[in-house]
C-alpha positions as CSV (number, residue, x, y, z in Angstrom):
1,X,226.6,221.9,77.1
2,X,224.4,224.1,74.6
3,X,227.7,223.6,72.4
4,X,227.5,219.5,72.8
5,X,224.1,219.5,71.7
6,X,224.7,221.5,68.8
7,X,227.5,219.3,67.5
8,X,225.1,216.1,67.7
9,X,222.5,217.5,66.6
10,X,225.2,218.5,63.2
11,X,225.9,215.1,63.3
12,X,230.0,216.0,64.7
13,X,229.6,214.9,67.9
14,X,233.2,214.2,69.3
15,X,234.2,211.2,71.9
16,X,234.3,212.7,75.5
17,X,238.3,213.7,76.2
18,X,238.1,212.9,79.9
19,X,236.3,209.8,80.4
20,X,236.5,211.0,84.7
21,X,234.3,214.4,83.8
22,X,231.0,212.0,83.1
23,X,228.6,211.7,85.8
24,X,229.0,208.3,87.6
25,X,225.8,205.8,87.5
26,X,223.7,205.6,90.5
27,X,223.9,202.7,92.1
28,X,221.8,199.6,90.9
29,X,220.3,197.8,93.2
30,X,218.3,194.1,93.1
31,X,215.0,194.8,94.5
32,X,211.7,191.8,93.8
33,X,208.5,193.3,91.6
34,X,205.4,192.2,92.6
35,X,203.4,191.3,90.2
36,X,200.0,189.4,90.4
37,X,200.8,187.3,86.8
38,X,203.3,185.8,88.3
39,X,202.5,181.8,90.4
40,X,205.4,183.3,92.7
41,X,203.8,186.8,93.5
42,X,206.9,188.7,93.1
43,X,210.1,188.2,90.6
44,X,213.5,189.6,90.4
45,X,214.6,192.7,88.7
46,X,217.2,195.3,89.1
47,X,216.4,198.8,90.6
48,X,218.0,201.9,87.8
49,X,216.2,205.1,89.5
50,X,213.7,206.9,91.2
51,X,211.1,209.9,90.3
52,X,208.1,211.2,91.4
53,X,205.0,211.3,89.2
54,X,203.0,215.1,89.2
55,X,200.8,213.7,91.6
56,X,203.2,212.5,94.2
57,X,203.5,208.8,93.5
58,X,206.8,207.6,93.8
59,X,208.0,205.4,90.9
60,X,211.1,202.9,90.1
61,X,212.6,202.5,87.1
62,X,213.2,198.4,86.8
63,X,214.9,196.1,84.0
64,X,213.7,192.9,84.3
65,X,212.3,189.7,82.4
66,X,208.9,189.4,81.3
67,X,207.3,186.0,79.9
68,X,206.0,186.7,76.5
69,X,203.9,184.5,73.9
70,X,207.3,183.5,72.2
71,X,209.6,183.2,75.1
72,X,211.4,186.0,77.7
73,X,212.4,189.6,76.8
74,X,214.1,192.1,78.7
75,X,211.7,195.2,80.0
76,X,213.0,198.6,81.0
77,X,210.0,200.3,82.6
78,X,208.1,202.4,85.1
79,X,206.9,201.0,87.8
80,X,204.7,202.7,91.3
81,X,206.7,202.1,94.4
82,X,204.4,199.7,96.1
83,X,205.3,197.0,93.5
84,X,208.5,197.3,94.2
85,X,210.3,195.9,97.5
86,X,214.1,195.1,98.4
87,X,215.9,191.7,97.6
């Protein structure tokens, strides 16, 4: 690894030989956000990963759509677990 990093970091990083040796992705899963802005209450969004903050709070990563001034854009964020329930 220590030798990987070196390489990028020199700029001469070289394509992975054995596509198989990467870690898989975690599974993604649909879950709803709940989210006060929204007339609905909740709104769709997909589920990348879990972690818990330093003082215990668990929190979900979520990509999801967000209504901005000049239309929707795509949000990757942290969000605390109670915002977040299963679809």
């Amino acid at each position: 690894m220590a030798e990987r990093i070196a390489r990028t970091r020199a700029g001469h990083e070289q394509p992975v030989d054995d596509p198989a040796s990467l870690r898989p992705p975690r599974k993604i899963r649909p879950c709803w956000v709940r989210d006060a802005d929204d007339p609905r209450g909740h709104h769709p969004a997909l589920l990348l990963d879990w972690r818990q903050d330093p003082t215990g709070v668990w929190m979900g990563r979520v990509c999801h759509q967000l209504l901005a001034d000049d239309g929707w854009i795509v949000a990757e964020e942290w969000l605390p677990g109670d915002r977040l329930r299963p679809a």
